[in-house]
PADOTOR-704569 format. One record per atom (N, C-alpha, C): residue number from 1; residue in one letter; atom name; x negated, y, z negated. Coordinates in Angstrom, 3 decimals. Each point is the difference from the previous one (the first is absolute). Layout:
BEGIN
k r a x y z
NUM A CA X Y Z
...
END
This chain:
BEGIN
k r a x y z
1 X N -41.591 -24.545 21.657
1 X CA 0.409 1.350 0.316
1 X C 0.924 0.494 -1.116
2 X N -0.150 1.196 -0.180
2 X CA 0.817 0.377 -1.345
2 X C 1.585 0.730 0.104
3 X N 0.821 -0.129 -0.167
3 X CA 1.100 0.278 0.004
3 X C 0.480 1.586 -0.554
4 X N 0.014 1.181 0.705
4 X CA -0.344 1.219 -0.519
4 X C 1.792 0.557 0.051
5 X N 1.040 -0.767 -0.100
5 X CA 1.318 0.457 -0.183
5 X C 0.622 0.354 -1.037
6 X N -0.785 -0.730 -0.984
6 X CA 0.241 0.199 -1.571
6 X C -0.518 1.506 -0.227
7 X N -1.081 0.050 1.010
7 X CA -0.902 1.674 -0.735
7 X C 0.912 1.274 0.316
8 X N 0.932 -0.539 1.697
8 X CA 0.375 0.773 0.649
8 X C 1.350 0.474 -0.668
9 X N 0.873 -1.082 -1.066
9 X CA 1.401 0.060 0.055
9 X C -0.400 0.522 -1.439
10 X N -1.222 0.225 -0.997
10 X CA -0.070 0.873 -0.787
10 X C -0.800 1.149 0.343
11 X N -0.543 0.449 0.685
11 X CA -0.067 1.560 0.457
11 X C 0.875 0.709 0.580
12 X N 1.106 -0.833 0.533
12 X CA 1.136 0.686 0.947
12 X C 1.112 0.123 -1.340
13 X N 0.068 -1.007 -1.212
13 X CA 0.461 0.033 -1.108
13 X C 0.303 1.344 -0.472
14 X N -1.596 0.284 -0.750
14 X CA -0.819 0.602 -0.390
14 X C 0.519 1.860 0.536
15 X N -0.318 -0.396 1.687
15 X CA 0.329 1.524 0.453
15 X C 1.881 0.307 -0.361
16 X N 0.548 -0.856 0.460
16 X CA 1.593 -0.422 -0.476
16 X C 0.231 1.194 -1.513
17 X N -0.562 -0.160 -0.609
17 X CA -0.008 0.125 -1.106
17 X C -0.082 1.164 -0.469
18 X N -1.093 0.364 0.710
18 X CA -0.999 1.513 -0.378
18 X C 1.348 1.026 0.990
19 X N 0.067 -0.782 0.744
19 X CA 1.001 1.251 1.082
19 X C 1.261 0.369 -0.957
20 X N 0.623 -1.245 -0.498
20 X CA 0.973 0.139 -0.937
20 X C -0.161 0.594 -1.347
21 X N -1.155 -0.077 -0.646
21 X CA 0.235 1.121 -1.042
21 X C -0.657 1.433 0.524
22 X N -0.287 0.331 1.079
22 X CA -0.320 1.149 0.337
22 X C 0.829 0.588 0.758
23 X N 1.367 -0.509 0.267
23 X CA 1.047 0.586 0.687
23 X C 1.062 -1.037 -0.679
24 X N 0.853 -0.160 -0.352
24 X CA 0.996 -0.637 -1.017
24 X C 0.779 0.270 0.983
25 X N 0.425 0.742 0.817
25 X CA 1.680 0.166 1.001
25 X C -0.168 -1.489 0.845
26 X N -1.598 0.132 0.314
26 X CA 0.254 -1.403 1.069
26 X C 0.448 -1.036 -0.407
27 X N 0.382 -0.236 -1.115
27 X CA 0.638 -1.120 -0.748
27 X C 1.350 -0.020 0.294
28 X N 0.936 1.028 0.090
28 X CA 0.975 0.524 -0.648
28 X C 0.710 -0.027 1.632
29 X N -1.205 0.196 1.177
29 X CA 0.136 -0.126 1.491
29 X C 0.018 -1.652 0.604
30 X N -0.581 -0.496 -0.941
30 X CA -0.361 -1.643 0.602
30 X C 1.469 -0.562 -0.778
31 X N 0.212 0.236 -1.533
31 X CA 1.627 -0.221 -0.358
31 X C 1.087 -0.069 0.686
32 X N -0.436 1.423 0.551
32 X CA 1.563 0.578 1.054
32 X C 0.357 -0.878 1.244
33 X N -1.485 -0.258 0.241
33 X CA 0.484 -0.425 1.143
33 X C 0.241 -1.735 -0.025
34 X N -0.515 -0.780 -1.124
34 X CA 0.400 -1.215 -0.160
34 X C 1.727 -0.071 -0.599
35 X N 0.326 0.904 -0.508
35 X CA 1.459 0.293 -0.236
35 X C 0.529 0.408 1.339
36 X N 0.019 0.838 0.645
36 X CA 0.434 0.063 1.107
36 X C 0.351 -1.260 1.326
37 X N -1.232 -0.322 -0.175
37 X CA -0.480 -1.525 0.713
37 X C 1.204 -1.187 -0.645
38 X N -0.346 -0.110 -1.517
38 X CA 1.022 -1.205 -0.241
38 X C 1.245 0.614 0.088
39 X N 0.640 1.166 -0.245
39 X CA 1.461 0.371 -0.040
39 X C 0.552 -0.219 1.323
40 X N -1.017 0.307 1.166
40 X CA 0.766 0.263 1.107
40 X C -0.296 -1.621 0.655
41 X N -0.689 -0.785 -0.454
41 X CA 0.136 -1.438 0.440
41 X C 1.340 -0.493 -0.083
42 X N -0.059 0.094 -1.740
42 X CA 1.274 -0.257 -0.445
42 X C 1.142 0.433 0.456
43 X N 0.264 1.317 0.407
43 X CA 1.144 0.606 0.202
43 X C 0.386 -0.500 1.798
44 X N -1.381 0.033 0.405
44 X CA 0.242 -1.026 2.014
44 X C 0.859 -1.196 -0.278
45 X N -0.474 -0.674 -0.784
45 X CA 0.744 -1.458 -0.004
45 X C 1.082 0.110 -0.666
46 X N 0.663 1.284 -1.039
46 X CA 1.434 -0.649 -0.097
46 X C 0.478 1.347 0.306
47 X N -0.329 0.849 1.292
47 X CA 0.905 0.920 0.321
47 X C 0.999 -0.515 0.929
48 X N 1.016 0.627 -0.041
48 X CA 1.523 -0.670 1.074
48 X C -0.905 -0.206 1.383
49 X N 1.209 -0.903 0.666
49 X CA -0.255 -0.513 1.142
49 X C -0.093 0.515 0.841
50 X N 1.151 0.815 0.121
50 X CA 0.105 0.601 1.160
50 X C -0.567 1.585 -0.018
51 X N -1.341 0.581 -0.781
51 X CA -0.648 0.829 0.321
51 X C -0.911 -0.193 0.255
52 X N -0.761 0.912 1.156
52 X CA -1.689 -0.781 1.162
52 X C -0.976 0.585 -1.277
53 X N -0.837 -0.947 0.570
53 X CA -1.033 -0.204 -0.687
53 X C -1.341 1.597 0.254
54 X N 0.114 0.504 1.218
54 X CA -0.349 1.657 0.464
54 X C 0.321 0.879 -0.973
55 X N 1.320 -0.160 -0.463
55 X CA 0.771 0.998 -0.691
55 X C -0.598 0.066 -1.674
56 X N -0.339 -1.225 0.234
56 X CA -0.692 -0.125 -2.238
56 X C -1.376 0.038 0.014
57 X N -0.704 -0.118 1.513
57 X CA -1.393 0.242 -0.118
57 X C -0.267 1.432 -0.345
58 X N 1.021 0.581 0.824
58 X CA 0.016 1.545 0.282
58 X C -0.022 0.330 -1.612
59 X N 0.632 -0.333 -0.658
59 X CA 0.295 0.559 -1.236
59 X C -0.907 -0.606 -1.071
60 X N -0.755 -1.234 0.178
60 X CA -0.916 -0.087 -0.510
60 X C -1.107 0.650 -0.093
61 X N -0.512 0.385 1.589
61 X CA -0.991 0.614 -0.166
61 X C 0.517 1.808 -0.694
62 X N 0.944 0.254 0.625
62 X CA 0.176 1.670 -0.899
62 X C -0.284 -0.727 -1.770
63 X N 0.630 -1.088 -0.253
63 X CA -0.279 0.121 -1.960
63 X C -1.261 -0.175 -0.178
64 X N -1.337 -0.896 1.187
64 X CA -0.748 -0.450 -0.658
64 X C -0.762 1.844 0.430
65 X N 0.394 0.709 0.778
65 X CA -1.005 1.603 0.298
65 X C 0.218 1.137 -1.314
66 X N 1.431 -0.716 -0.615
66 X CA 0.779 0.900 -1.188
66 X C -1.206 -0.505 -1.002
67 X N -0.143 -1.147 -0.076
67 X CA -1.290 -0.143 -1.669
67 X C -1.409 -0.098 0.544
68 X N -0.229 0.516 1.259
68 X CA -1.472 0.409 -0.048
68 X C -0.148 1.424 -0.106
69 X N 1.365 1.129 0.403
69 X CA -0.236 0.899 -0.477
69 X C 0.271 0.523 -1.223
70 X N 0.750 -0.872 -0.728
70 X CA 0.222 0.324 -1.257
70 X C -1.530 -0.471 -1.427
71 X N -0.480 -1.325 0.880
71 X CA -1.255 -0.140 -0.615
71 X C -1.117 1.288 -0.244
72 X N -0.133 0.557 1.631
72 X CA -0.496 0.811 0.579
72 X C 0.850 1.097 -1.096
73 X N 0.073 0.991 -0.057
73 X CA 0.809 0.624 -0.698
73 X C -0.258 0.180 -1.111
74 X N 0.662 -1.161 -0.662
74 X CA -0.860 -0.377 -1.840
74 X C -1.532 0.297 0.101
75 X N -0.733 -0.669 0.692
75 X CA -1.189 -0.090 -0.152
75 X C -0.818 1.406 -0.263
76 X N 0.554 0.844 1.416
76 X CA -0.418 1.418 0.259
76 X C 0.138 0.802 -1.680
77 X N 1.763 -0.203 0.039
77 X CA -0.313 0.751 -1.346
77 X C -0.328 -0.258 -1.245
78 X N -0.385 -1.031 -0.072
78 X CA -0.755 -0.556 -1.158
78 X C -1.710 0.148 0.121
79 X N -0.312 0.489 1.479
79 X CA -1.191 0.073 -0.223
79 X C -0.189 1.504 -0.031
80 X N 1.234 1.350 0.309
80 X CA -0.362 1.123 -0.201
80 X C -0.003 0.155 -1.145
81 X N 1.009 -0.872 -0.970
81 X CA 0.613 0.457 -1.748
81 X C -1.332 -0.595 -0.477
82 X N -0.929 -0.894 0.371
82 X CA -1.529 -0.279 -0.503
82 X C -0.965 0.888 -0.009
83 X N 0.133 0.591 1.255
83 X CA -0.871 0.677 0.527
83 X C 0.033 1.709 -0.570
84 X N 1.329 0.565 0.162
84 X CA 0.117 1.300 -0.734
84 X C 0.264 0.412 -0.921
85 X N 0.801 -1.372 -0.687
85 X CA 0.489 0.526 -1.375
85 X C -0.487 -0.542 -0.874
86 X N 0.078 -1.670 -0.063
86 X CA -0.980 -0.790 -1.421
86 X C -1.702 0.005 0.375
87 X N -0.169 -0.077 1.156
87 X CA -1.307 0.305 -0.182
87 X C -0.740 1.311 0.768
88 X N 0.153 0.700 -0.512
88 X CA -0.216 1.839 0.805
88 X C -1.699 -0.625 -0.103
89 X N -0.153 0.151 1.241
89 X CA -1.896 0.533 0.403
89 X C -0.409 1.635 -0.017
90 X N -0.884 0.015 -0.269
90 X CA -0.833 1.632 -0.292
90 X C -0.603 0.451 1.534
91 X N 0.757 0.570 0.514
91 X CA -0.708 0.780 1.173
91 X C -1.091 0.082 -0.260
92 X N -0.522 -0.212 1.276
92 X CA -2.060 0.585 0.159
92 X C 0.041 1.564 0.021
93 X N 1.245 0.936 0.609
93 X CA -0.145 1.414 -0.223
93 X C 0.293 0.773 -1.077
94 X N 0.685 -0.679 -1.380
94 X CA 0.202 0.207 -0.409
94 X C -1.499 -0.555 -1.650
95 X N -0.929 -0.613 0.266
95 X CA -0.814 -0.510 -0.731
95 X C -1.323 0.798 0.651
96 X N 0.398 0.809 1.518
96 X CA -1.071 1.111 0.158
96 X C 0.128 0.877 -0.608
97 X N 0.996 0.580 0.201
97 X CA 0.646 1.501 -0.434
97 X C -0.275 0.306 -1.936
98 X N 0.256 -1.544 -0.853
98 X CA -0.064 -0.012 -1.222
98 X C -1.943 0.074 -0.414
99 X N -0.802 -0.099 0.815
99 X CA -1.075 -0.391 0.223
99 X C -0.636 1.717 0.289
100 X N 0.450 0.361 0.281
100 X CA -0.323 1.441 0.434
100 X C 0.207 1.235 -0.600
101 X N 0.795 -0.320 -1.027
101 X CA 0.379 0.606 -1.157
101 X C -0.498 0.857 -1.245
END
């Protein structure tokens, strides 16, 4: 019987890949949140004693909602400053109108 995990863990590779150079923020989103993840590990185990553990989740999760919207954010306007300014597309009404001329 043939072992089809090798095929599977390079097409899932493969898609990995394609998603990431066709959207670059998700990188920048999977970063954030492994920084987030190790800072706030780190910061559980040597925060003082006598503050509850409720109180730093609470505030974890507000930092880890602060860099998905700030990912979110970047991303947007990096894809309008693509979209309208370095790479201007030619209206279809405007390639009629020149057409009619």
């Amino acid at each position: 019987m043939q072992d089809n995990r090798d095929f599977d863990d390079d097409q899932s590779s493969q898609k990995m890949l394609k998603s990431l150079t066709k959207n670059p923020f998700l990188l920048v989103g999977v970063a954030g949140f492994l920084a987030t993840a190790g800072i706030g590990g780190y910061r559980f185990f040597t925060r003082p004693k006598g503050s509850p553990a409720s109180l730093f989740l609470i505030q974890l999760r507000v930092t880890a909602q602060s860099v998905v919207i700030g990912s979110l954010t970047v991303g947007m306007v990096y894809g309008m400053v693509d979209h309208w300014i370095l790479n201007p597309r030619i209206k279809k009404t405007d390639i009629a109108v020149g057409e009619n001329k």
